[in-house]
N, C-alpha and C positions, 0 to 999 in steps of 0.2 A: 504494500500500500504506500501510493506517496502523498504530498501533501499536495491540495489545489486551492487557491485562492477563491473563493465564490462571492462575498461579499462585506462592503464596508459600508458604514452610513453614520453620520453624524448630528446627531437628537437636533441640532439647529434648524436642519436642512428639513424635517419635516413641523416644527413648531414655529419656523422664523423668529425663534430668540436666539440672537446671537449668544454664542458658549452659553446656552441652554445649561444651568447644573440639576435639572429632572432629573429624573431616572427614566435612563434613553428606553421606555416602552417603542415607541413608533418608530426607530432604530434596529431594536431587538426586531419586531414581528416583521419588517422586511427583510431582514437576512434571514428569520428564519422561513421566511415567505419562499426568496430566491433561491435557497436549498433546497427547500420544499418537506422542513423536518419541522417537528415541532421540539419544544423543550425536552421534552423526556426522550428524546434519542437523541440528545450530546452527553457524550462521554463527561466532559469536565466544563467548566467556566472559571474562570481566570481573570480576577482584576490587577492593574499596571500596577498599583502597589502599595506597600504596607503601611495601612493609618495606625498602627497600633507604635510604629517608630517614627511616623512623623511627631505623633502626640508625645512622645520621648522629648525630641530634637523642640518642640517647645516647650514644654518643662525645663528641660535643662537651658535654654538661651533664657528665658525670664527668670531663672533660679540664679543665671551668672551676672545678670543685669539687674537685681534686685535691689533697692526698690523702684528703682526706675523702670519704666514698661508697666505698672501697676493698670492703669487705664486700660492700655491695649491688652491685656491678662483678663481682664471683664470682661471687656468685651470680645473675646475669642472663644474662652471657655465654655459659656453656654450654647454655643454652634458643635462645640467637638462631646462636652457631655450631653448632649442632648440628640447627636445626629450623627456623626460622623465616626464616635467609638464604635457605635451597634450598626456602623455598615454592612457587616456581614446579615442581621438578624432582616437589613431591608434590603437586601440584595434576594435572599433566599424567598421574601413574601412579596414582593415584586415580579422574581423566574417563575413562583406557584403561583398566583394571577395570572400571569401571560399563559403560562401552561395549561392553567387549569387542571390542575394536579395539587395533590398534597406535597407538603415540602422532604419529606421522606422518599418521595419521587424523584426527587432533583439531581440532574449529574453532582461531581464532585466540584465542589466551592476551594478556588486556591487564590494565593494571592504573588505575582511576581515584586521585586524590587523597582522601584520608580527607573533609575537609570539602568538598570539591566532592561527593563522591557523598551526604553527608547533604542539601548544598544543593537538589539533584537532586532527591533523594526528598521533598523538600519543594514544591518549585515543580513540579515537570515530572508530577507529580500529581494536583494540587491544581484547581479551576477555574477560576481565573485567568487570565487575559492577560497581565497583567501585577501585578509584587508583589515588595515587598522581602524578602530572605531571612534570615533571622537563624538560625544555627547554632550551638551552645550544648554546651560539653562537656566535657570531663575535657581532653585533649589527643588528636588526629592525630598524622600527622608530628611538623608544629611549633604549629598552631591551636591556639588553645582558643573563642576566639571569630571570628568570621568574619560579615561583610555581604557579600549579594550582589545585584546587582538580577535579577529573571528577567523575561522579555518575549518574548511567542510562544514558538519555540521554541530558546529563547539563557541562557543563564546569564553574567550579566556580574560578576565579582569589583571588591566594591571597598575593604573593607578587613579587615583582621584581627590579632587581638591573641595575641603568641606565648606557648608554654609559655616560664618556669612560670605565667606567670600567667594565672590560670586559675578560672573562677566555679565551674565543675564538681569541682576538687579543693578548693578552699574548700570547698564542701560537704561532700566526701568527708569533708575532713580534722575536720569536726566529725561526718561519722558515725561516723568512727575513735576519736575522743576520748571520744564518749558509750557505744563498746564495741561497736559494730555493723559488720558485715563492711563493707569499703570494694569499691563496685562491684556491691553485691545489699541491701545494706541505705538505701542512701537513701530507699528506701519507707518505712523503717523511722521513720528519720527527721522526714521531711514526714509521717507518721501521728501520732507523737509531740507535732509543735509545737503543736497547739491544747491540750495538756495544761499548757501554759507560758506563763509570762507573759515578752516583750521585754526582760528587763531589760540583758540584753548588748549591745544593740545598738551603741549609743553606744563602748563598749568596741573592738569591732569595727570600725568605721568610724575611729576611734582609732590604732587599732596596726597591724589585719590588710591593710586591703584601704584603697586611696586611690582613690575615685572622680572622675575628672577632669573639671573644666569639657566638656569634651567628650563628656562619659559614658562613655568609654574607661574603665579602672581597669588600679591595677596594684596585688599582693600584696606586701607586707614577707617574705621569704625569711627572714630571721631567727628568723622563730616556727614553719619547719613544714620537715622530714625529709626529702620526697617526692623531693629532688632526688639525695639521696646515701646515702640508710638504708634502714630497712624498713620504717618506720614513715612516719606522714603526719607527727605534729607531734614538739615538743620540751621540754626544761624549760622553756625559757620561754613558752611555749603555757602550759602545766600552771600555771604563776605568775602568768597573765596570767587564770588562771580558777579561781585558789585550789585548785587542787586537783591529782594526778594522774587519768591516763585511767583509766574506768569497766570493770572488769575485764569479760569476757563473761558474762552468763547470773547478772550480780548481780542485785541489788535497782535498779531504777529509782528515782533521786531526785530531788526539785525541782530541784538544777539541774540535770540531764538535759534534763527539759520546759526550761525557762529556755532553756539554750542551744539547743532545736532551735528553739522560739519565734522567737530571736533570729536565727539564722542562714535560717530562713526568711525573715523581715522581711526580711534586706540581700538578702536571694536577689531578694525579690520588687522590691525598689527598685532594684536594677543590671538586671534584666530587663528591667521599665516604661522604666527609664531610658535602658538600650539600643536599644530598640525606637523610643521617642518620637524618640532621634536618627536613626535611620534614616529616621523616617517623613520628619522633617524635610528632612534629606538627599535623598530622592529623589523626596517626593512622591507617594508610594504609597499609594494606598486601602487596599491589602490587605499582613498579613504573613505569611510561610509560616514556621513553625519547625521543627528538626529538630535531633539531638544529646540526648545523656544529659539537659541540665538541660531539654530541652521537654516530658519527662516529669512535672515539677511542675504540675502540673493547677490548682494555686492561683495559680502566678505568671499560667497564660496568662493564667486567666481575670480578675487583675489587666489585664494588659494589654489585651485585650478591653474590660473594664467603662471604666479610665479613657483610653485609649490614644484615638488619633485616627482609628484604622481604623475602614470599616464593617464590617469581619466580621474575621474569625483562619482561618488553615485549620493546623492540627498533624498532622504525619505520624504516624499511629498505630504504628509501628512507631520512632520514632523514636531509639530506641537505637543500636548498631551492625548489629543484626540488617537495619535497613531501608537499613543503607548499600548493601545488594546491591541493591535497588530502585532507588537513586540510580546504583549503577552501569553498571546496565542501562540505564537513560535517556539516562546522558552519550553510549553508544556508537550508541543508537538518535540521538538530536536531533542530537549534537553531530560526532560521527564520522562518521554517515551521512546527515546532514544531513535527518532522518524528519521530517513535518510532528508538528505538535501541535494538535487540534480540542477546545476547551474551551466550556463555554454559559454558566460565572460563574456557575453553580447546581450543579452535580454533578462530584464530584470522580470520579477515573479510578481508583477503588481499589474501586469494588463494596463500599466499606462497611467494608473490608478484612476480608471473609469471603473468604478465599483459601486456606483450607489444605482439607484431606480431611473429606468426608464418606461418614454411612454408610449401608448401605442397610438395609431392615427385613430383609430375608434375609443380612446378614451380620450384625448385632444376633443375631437370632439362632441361627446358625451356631454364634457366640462364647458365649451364654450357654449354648448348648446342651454347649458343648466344656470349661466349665466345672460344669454339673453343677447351675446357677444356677436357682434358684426366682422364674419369673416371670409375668406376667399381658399380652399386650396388648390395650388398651383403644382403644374409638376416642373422637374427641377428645369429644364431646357427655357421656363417661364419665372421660375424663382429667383433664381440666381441672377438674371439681367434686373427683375423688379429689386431687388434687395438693392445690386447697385445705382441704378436708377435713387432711389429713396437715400441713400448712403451719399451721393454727388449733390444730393437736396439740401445738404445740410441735416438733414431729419437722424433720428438715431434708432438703430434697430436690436428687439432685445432677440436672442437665436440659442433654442434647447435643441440639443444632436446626441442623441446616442446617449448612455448611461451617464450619470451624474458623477461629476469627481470629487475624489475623498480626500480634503485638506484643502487650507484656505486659500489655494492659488486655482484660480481659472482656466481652464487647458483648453477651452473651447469646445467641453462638453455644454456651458451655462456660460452665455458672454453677452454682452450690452455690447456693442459696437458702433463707432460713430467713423467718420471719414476724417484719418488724420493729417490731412493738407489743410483742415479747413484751423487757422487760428484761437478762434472761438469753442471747438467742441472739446476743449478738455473742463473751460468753467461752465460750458451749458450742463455736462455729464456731470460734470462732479454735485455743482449747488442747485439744477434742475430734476437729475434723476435721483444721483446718490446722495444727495444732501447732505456731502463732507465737503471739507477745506478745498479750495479752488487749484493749491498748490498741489494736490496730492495725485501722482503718474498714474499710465495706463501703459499697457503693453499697447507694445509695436510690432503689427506681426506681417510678416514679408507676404506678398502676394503673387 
């Protein structure tokens, strides 16, 4: 028996709340839809990772910072004792609802480690044979950074850098400072930096973050909240940047650009930096990355363009969302000891078109059930009308084929305007998407 990919989906894409924290029901019943199994014929379920050591890893940060943090101790603890310890107890009466079963019916309930199931979803993916892993993030448990080597079908740990220090909340905490939600705005951010010029960086490298001989880094605690407030940074973050944090929904100012400028640069140089030691380290052609900061599309492709691999492979899904793909793999490779069949040309992800598609007869079921004034055309008539309406200036929204799994667009679900025209990046951004006017779109060759 080998392993086959059937389906991905994330609770957003059918609720429209963006990072949706439900309990992904409408998730769950499509894949088990798309399988065609119900709950009681999976072997096991497996979640990304262990709440019983994240609750650790905050105990112990408010135990070491006491009595400072007192506030944010309040207000955290009634979330984790109230909801988040007895995750296993609504995991298990959540699978018997969907099921419609008792919970003595239920596969076996396990739990992977947060940066092992990102590692996972990176390597055990990817088309590789072998390839060093680098995992990149806010914080796990206790991760925030993490090397692994992967090889067949084995994930081998070989080091990592604890909270707080951390490349992922560095980031954060200049998306916090410039007035952008922390944990949905760092797009915001890396959108921003080309509007700015570096002049921080040096500053940065100064006070915030010590990059070591070994490429290893560790964060000055002194300048930044995360550990005991509600906030990322501090007065003296704000002092070290002449100013206070950028209230929401002000006015964008040159040092806005400046600092994302700047905090991208050190992004991009602790990334190359990190990666180049790995390669060093274990000799590996290839890197797989996974975690919140592999999401910066400008670092990979740093690392790519000067790094020493011959190729990069990125978990498209690379957020937390893809840590359930990591988790599923540790239990197939590592627990059940499943082969892994790779050709070093095509990864095991279909492209990552894995969520629902629809059919012409429920297309129009739906606009029928709406009342919707529509035309279908075949494609020899589509395709000239699309352009047509595209040369209009008009902007066109185009669903093709399965839904993709992670927050980048591949052109299974794409909004598309005509990019010669000057004007359609702020009619799309503050007419459709109702974001900041600054913030990019793919450019895709024709």
């Amino acid at each position: 028996m080998t392993e086959k990919f059937v389906a991905a989906a994330q609770q957003e894409r059918f609720t429209r709340k963006k990072h949706d924290p439900a309990f992904p029901a409408e998730a769950i019943e499509y894949c088990l839809e798309e399988a065609g199994i119900n709950v009681t014929d999976i072997d096991h379920v497996v979640f990304y990772d262990k709440p019983l050591v994240k609750f650790e890893r905050l105990l112990e940060t408010y135990l070491s910072f006491a009595p400072s943090g007192f506030r944010s101790f309040l207000a955290a603890m009634p979330v984790w004792l109230g909801e988040k310890l007895y995750l296993k107890t609504t995991l298990k009466r959540e699978l018997a609802a969907l099921g419609n079963c008792k919970q003595g019916e239920l596969p076996d309930l396990m739990f992977a480690e947060h940066h092992q199931s990102h590692a996972a979803s990176a390597f055990f993916f990817s088309p590789y044979q072998k390839a060093v892993v680098l995992c990149l993030d806010g914080v796990g448990e206790w991760a925030t950074t993490s090397a692994w080597l992967g090889e067949g079908n084995r994930l081998k740990p070989l080091w990592e850098i604890d909270f707080p220090h951390s490349l992922g909340l560095l980031y954060s905490a200049f998306t916090y400072f410039t007035g952008f939600k922390v944990n949905s705005g760092e797009y915001k951010l890396m959108g921003l930096a080309p509007y700015g010029q570096p002049v921080y960086v040096d500053l940065i490298l100064d006070n915030l973050i010590d990059l070591k001989a070994d490429r290893t880094f560790r964060l000055d605690m002194s300048y930044f909240n995360y550990c005991t407030g509600l906030m990322m940074t501090n007065d003296k973050f704000a002092q070290l940047f002449g100013g206070p944090v950028r209230t929401a929904e002000t006015e964008i100012t040159q040092r806005e650009m400046d600092l994302a400028a700047s905090i991208q640069q050190v992004t991009e140089m602790v990334v190359d930096a990190t990666c180049a030691n790995a390669a060093q380290e274990t000799g590996a052609d290839y890197p797989c990355l996974a975690g919140g900061v592999a999401l910066n599309c400008v670092a990979n492709g740093i690392v790519l363009r000067d790094g020493p691999f011959k190729d990069i492979w990125i978990q498209p899904a690379a957020g937390d969302a893809g840590g359930a793909l990591g988790a599923a793999a540790i239990v197939w490779h590592h627990y059940r000891d499943g082969p892994r069949t790779v050709d070093g040309k095509s990864d095991l992800m279909t492209g990552a078109y894995l969520g629902p598609k629809f059919t012409e007869a429920g297309i129009r079921n739906d606009l029928d059930a709406y009342g919707a004034v529509y035309r279908q055309l075949p494609d020899e008539e589509l395709f000239p009308a699309v352009a047509g309406i595209l040369a209009a200036e008009n902007v066109v929204g185009m669903a093709q084929g399965r839904m993709e799994f992670g927050p980048r667009a591949l052109g299974g679900r794409s909004i598309i305007g005509d990019a010669r025209s000057p004007k359609m990046q702020s009619v799309m951004n503050l007419k459709i998407k109702y974001r900041e006017s600054f913030r990019p779109f793919a450019l895709g060759a024709g």
